[in-house]
N, C-alpha and C positions, 0 to 999 in steps of 0.2 A: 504494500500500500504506500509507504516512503517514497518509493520509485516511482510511484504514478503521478503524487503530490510533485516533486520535483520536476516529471516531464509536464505536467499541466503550468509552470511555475516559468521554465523554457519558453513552452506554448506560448501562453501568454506574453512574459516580459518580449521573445523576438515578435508579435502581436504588435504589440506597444510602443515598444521600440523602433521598427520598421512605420508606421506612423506616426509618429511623432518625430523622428528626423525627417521623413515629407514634409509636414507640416511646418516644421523647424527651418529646413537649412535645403532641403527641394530634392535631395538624395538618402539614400541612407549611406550610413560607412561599412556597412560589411554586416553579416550575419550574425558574428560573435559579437563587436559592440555594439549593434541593434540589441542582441538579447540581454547583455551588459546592461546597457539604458534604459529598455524597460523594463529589468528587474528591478538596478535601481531606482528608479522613478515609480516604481511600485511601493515601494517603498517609505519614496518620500510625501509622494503623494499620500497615501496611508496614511503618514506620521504631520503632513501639514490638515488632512481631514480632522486627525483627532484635536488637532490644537484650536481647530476652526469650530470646533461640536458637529463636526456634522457626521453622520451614520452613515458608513457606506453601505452595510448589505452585506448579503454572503452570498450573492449569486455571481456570475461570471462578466454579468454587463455591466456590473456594477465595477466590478475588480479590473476589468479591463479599461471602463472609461478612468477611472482612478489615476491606474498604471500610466495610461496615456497622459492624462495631466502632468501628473510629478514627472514623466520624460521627459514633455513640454518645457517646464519649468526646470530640468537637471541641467536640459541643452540651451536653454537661454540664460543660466549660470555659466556654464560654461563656455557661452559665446560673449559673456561679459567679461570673464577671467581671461580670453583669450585677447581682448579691447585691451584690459586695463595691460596686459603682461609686453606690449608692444611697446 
């Protein structure tokens, strides 16, 4: 059951990831850091819903539009870190 959690976790974050670098920056970067980013951005997004009170949900559209936000918002950190580092 671990393993299935984990490939759904995959799923989703390369999901998330793969749209929201669309959305972001007009490509994605590759397969691995698409799933990278929307893991992390699952993540973040998760952890700025909770600070915000807002209830995600336990289902998949939920978890997914989430994922997709904190990607959003991971890569537009890091397209600011990338400004300021110039």
């Amino acid at each position: 059951m671990a393993e299935y959690n984990l490939l759904v976790w995959i799923i989703l974050g390369a999901l998330a990831g793969c749209l929201a670098s669309v959305l972001v920056k007009g490509d994605g970067y590759g397969l691995i850091i698409d799933i990278l980013i929307g893991v992390l951005g699952a993540c973040l997004g998760g952890w700025l819903a909770h600070l915000a009170g807002i209830s995600v949900g336990d289902g998949y559209i939920a978890s997914v539009v989430t994922a997709i936000l904190g990607a959003i918002a991971l890569l537009l950190m890091l397209r600011v870190f990338k400004q300021w580092m110039r």
